[in-house]
N, C-alpha and C positions, 0 to 999 in steps of 0.2 A: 530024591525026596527031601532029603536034607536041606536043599539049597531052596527047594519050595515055604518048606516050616520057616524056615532063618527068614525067607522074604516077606512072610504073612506076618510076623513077630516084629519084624523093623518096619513092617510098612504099618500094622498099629501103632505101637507106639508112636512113629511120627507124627501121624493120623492123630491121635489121641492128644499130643503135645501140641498141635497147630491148634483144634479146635478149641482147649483149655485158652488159649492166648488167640482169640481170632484176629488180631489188628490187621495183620496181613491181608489174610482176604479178604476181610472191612474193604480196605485201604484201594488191595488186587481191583476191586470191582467198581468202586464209586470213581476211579480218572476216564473208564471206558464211559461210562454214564454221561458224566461229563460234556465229552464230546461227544455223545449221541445226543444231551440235550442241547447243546450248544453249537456244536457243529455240523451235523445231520440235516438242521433244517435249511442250509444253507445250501446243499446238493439240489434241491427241490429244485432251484434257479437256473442251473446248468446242467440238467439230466438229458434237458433236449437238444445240448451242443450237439456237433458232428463230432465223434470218436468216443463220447461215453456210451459206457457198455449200455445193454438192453435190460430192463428187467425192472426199473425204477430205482429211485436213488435211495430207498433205504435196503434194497435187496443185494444194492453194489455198497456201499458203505456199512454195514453190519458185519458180512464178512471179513473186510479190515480191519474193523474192528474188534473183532475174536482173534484175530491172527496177531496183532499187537498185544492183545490180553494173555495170550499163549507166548508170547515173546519174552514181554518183562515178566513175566509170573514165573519162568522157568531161566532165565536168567539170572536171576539174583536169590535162587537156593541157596546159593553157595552162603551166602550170608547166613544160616542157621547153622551151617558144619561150621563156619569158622569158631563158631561161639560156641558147639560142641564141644570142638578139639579145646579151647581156650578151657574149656570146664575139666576135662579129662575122659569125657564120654568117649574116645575113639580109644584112647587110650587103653581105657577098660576092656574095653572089645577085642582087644589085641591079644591078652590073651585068654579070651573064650575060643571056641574049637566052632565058632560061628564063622560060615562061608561069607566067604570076603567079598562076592558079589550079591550075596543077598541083600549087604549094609550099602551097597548100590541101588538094587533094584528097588528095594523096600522103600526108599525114599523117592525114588522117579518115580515110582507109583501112587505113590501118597502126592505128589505133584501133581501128577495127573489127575488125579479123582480131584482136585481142588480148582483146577482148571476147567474142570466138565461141570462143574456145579455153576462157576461163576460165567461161565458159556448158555450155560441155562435160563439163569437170572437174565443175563444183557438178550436174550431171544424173546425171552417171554415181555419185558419193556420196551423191545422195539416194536412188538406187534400195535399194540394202539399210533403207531408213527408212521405206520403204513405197510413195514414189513409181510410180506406176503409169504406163508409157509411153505411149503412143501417138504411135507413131514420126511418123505425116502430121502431127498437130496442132503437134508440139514441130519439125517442119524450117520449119514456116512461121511457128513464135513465135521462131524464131533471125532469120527474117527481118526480122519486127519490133524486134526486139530491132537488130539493125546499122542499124534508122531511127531507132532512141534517139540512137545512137551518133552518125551523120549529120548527126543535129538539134542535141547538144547539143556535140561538137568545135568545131565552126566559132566556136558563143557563145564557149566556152573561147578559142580562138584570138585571136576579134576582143577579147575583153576585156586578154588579155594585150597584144595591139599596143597598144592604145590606154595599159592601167597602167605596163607596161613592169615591173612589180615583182611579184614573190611578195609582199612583204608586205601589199601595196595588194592584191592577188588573190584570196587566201586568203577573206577576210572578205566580198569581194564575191560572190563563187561559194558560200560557204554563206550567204549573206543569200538566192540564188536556189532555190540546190538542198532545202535545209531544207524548205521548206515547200512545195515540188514532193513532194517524197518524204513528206512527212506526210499530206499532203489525197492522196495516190495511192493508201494502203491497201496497202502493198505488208508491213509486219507482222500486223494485223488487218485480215479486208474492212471494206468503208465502210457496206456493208449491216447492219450491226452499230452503226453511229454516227446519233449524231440527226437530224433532218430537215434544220436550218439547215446542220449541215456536210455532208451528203451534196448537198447546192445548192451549196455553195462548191468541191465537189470535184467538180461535173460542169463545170465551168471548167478542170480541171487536165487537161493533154489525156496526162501519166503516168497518170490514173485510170484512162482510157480505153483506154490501152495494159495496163496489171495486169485490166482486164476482160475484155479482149481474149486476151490471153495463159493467162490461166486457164481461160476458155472452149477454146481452144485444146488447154490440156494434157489437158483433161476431154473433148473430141472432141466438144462443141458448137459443131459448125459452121456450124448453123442460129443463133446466135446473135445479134445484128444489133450487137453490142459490136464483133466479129472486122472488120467494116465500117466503124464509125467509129473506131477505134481505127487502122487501118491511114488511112485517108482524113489523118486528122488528123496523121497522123506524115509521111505524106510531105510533104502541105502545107508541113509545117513546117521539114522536111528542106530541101524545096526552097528555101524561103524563108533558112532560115540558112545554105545554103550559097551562095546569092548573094551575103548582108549579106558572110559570111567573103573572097569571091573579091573584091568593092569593096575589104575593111579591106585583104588585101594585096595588089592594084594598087597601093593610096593609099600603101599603108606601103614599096611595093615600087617606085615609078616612079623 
């Protein structure tokens, strides 16, 4: 129960300090925009190649599009801890008798909720573009969509503990995210790219998730993507939410 209170307390605050300062999710939201105004109508022209998916080209390009919005939104957390710790704010924390994975969780989650907002925004703008809904597939691609989130905070976090610096950060988070988000297909499908990298892209488990999530939006739920895509993300959830709950023990005892 302790560890519940500790995570509602950190994850307001967070909550409560993001939205006092919204630049971020200003910022989070208006590049996706971007290229849905800018680059979405571009799909229109090659929707009807051979090997783009089914479903029309803003139902295959919006998904990408949230799965990139969920990538760098939860990637570069770390940049708020750093400037925590630079304050003394971890510091302080150190010694309260506050569970050391709630100052995890409370913040992945506050990630999260900020991601489902701006997920929201870019859905309800794509629909004049030709987005076509279907409300069951798009409630359970939000869901995947906050195990991006899950999966990829806690990296951010641990990597911040350990740099201690934006400037050290920056570079190491797009040395990661970069080519996460390339080999994922999240501007053009992968079905459209040549053999050798459609084999280096079924290693990339964001492929799996923009496969997932488009089958989703297109109400292919028989699809066996929707399966491995989710499998894979919790796994992985789970996994980097341990590594994150160890980095702040260790950073936290």
């Amino acid at each position: 129960m302790r560890t519940i209170r500790d995570t509602w307390l950190i994850f307001d605050r967070s909550l409560w300090l993001t939205l006092r300062n919204p630049v971020w999710v200003i910022m989070g939201v208006m590049q996706p925009i971007l290229y849905l105004l800018l680059f979405g109508p571009l799909l229109k022209n090659i929707a009807s190649m051979p090997g783009f998916p089914p479903g029309g080209a803003f139902n295959v390009f919006v998904p990408g599009i949230l799965v990139m919005t969920a990538l760098f939104g939860s990637a570069f957390v770390g940049f708020g801890l750093c400037d925590e710790m630079r304050e003394g704010v971890v510091e302080r924390m150190r010694v309260t008798p506050m569970s050391r994975v709630a100052m995890l969780l409370g913040r992945s989650l506050r990630d999260v909720v900020i991601l489902e907002a701006q997920a929201v925004i870019l859905v309800v703008l794509s629909v004049p573009f030709g987005l076509e809904l279907k409300i069951e597939g798009i409630v359970v691609a939000f869901g995947l969509l906050a195990l991006i989130g899950l999966m990829m905070s806690p990296v951010s976090y641990v990597l911040a503990l350990v740099l201690q610096s934006e400037d050290a950060l920056a570079p190491v988070v797009n040395a990661v995210a970069l080519p996460l988000l390339l080999l994922s297909g999240v501007m053009l499908p992968m079905s459209l790219a040549p053999d050798w990298l459609q084999k280096i892209a079924d290693v990339n488990p964001l492929y799996h998730a923009v496969a997932a999530i488009r089958a989703l939006f297109n109400a292919n739920y028989g699809d066996t993507e929707i399966l491995i895509g989710t499998a894979v993300l919790a796994v992985l959830a789970v996994i980097t939410i341990w590594m994150g709950a160890r980095a702040f023990s260790r950073a936290a005892a």
